[in-house]
N, C-alpha and C positions, 0 to 999 in steps of 0.2 A: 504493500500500500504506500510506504514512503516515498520508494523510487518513482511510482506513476506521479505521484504528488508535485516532486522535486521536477520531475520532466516536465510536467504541463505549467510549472510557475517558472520555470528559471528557462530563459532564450539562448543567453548564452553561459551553460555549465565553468567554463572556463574561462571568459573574458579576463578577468585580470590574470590569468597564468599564464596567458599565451600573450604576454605585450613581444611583440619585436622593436628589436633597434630602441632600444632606451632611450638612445640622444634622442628621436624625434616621437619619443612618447606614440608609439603606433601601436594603438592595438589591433591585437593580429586576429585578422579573420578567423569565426570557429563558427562551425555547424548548430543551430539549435538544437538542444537536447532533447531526448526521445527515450520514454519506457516500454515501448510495445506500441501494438496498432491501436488499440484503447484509448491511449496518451496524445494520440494526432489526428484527431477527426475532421474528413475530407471538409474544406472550407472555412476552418478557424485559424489564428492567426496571433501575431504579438506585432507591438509595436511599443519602443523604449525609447527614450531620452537618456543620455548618458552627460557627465558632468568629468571628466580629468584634469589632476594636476600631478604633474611632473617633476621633481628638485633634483640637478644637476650639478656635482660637483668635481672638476678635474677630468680626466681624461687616461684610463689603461693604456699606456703604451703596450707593456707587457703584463704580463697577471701580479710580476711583482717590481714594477715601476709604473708610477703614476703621474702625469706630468699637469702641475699647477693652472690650468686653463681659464681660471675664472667659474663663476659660476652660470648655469642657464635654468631659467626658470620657465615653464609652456605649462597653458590653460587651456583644455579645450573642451568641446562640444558637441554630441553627435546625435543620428537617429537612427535606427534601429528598426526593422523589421524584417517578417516572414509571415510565410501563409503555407497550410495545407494543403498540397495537390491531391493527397488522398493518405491514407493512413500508414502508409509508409516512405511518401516522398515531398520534401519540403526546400521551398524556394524560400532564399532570404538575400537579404541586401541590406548596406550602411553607407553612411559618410562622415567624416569629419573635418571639425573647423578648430583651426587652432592656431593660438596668438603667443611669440615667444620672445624674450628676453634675455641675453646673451651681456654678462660682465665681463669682458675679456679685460687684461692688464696687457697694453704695449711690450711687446717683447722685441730685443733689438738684435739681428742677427748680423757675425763680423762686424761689430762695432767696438771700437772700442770704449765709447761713452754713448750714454739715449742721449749726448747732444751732438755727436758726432754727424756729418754732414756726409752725403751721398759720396761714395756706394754703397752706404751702409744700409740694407734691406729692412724694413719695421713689418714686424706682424703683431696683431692682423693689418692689412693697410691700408691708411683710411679712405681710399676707394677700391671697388668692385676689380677684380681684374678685366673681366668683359665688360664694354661698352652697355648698357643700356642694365647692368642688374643692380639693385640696389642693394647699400649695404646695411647686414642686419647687425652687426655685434657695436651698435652704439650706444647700449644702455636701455633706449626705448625697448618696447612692446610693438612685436609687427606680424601680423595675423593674416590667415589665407585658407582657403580651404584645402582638404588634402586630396582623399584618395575615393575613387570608388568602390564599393567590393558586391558581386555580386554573384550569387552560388545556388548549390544545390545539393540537396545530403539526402541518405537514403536511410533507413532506419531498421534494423534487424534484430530481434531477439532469438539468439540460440543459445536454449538452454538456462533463459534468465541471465544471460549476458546481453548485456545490450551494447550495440556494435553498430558505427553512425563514419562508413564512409562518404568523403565529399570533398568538392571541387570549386572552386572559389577565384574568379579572375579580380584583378588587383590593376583600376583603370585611374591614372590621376584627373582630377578634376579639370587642370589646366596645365601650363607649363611654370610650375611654383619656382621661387628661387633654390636652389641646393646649395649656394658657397657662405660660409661662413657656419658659428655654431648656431646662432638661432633661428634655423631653420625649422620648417614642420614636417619636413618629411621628405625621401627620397625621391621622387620621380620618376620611379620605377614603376614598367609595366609587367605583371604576374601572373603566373596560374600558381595555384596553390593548392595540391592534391592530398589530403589530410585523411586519419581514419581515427575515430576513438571508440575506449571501449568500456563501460563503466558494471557495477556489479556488486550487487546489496549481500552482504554477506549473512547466510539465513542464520533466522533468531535474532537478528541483530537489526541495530539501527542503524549503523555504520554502514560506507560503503566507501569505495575506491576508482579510482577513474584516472586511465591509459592513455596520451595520443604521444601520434606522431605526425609529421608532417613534413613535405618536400616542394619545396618552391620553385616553380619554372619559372625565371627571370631574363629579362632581356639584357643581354652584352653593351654595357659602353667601355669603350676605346680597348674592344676585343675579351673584355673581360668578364668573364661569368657574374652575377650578380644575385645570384639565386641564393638558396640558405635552405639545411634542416631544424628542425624543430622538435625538442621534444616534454612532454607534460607529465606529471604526472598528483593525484590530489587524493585527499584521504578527508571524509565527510563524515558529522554526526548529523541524522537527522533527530533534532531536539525531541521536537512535536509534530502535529501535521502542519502549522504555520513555518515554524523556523526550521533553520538548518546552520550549521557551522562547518568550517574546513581550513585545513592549513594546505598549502601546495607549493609545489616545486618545479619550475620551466628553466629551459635552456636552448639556445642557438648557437648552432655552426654553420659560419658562411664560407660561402664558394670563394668570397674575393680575396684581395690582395693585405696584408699584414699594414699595419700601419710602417712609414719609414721610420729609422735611429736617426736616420742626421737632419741638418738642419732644410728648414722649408725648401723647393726647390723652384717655385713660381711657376711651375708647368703647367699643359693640359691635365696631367696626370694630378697635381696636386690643386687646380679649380675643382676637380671633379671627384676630391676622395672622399665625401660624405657618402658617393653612389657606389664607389668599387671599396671599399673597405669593408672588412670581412666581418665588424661588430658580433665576436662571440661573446657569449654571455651566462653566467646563471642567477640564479634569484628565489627568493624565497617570500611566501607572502603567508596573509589571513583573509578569511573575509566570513562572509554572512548573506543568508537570502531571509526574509519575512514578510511573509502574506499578511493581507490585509483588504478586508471587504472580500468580493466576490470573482475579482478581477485585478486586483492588482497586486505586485510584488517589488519591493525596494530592497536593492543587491547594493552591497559596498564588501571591496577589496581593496587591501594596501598590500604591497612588495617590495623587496629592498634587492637591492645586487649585491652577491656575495665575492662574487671571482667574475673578472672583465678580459679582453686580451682585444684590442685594437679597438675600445667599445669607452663611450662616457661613460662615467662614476654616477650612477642614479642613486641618491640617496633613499628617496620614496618614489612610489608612483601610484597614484589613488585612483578610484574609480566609483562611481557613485552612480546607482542606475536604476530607475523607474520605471517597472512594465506593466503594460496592462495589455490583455487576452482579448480575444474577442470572439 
């Protein structure tokens, strides 16, 4: 009874365990949850409001070197839904909006004094490399929408396991800025092949829940940009309203290592927010609670334990409102 409970209130099971790329606060597409054919009856539906914030501190060079970056702070905002095609296949789709803040401290490269006069390179610098992008690491707040995602999951119980493969393309809204830290997001185009697998342990109120995931990503300047994913969450269902869980996510990307030496001003280094390989893991909490007849309010916090070419996320919240229909 739990698990059909939790399926039909909660949209998305692991929204905050699957955040990708920290620095740009992205949470990462997942399948709405499903207990059985029962759980998803042909013509109903969710639709959420989500609320995120992000605190960024420094920058993993390596997992144990951490390089002073400043800090970056991103708010964002999104929406949320799906609908039943029929009681085992469900269409869903999101977007988000988010506005970010980037303190970087002047750093001065071959120089020998910050008053020293050209040749001496200043990062960040106080304009854009490219012609016409604007620059984001001035202290302000600079907002844009992010990304499309728009999917499809299929929903299977065998055996009282419940098992939700799905596929999820990753369309940006427009052409966003990508150079600098206070960015929202990569600019990446994706398909995103994912499976999960969750499973109420009998007698019990407890339950556990498996994914994984593999991201088809598009190449800039010949370079894979793709990433796996993987989840993993451990849930009490309190009552029939509440529920509680701690969980545990991680990514490995396809791309390239952050460099050791100093800036290089290239194409390669306008464009290393998109080819960098931001691996990660983390660890978080959260909570689902029903309320009325239709609606359900989810919050999740996460922290980053171990980084490697990936921002220092201190927290990463998520705060979300759904209501059934």
């Amino acid at each position: 009874m739990h698990l059909r409970i939790a399926a039909s209130i909660n949209v998305v099971l692991l929204a905050a365990a699957t955040m990708s790329v920290p620095a740009f606060a992205q949470v990462q597409p997942t399948a709405p949850a499903s207990g059985g054919s029962s759980d998803s009856p042909t013509g109903q539906g969710t639709v959420s409001i989500d609320f995120l914030d992000t605190a960024i501190n420094g920058f993993w060079l390596r997992s144990n070197l951490k390089l002073p970056l400043g800090s970056v702070h991103l708010l964002g905002t999104g929406l949320d839904a799906s609908y039943n095609l029929s009681p085992a296949w469900t269409i869903f789709g999101s977007v988000r909006y988010f506005t970010g803040r980037a303190d970087t401290p002047p750093m001065f490269i071959n120089c020998p004094s910050t008053t020293a006069a050209p040749p001496c390179a200043q990062y960040p610098p106080q304009t854009p490399q490219h012609p016409g992008e604007p620059f984001l690491d001035d202290g302000n707040y600079h907002g844009a929408w992010q990304d499309w995602n728009f999917g499809v999951a299929y929903h299977a119980n065998v055996g009282n396991y419940y098992i939700t493969p799905s596929a999820t393309a990753v369309i940006p809204t427009h052409s966003y800025p990508t150079y600098g830290n206070g960015i929202v997001g990569q600019d990446l185009r994706q398909l995103l092949l994912a499976v999960s697998m969750s499973h109420q342990f009998d007698f019990t109120n407890f339950y556990y829940k498996l994914g994984y995931g593999y991201a088809i990503s598009q190449h800039v300047l010949g370079i894979n940009t793709g990433y796996e994913r993987f989840d993993g969450e451990l849930g009490w269902f309190v009552n029939d309203k509440f529920s509680v869980r701690g969980f545990v996510t991680g990514r490995s990307g396809f791309g390239v290592r952050a460099g050791l030496g100093p800036p290089s001003f290239d194409e390669g280094w306008y464009e290393r927010q998109r080819i960098t390989q931001h691996d990660y893991h983390a660890y978080g909490v959260g909570f689902d609670y029903g309320f009325g007849d239709r609606y359900t309010a989810t919050f999740n916090i996460q922290h980053e334990f171990w980084g490697d070419s990936v921002y220092d996320f201190k927290y990463a919240l998520e705060a979300r409102l759904t209501r059934s229909f």
